[in-house]
N, C-alpha and C positions, 0 to 999 in steps of 0.2 A: 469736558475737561477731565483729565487725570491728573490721580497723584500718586507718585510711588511712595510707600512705605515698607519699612523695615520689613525683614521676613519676622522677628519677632512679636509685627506689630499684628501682621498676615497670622501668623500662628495662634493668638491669642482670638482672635478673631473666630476665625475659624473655631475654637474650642470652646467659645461662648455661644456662638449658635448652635442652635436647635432648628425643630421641625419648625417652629412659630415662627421665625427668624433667623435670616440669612447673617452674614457675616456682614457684609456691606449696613444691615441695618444695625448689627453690635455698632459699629460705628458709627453711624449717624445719628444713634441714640445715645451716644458716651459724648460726641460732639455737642449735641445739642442739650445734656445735661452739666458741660461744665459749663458751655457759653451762660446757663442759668444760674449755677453755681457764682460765676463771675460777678452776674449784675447784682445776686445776692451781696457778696461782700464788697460790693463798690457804693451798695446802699446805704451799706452797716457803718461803712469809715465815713460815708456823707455825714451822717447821724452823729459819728462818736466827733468829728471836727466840729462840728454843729456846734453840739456840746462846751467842747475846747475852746470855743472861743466866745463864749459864754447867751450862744441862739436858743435858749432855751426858757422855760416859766416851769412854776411848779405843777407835780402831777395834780392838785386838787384842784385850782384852776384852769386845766386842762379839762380835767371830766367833769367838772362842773358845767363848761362851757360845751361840750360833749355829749352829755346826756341832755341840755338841753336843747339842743338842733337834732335830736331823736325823738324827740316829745317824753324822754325821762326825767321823774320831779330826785333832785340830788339827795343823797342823804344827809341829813341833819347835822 
């Protein structure tokens, strides 16, 4: 499969390669670091809705509950 891209997209490319790394790979490691970045903040609004609509307990019965499915004894 191809794809054409901009010549700016082509330029910039090119200017971020090195000897370590072709142009093709600028790209496919810009690609594969936003599609990361993505599931990153599709995490975070899971969480922040979570939240919002009130899926949540408090942090000390969390780590209470937490440290002890690690075999850690809670603080006092």
């Amino acid at each position: 499969m191809q794809i054409e891209l901009p010549d700016k997209a082509i330029e910039l490319a090119n200017r971020l390669a090195d000897d370590k790394q072709d142009a093709a790979t600028v790209i496919t490691e810009a690609l594969a670091k936003m599609a990361w970045e993505r599931q990153e903040v599709a995490a975070i609004q899971e969480g922040i809705d979570a939240y919002q609509t009130g899926q949540h307990r408090p942090v000390d019965e969390f780590l209470n509950e937490f440290m002890a499915e690690v075999g850690l004894t809670p603080p006092e």
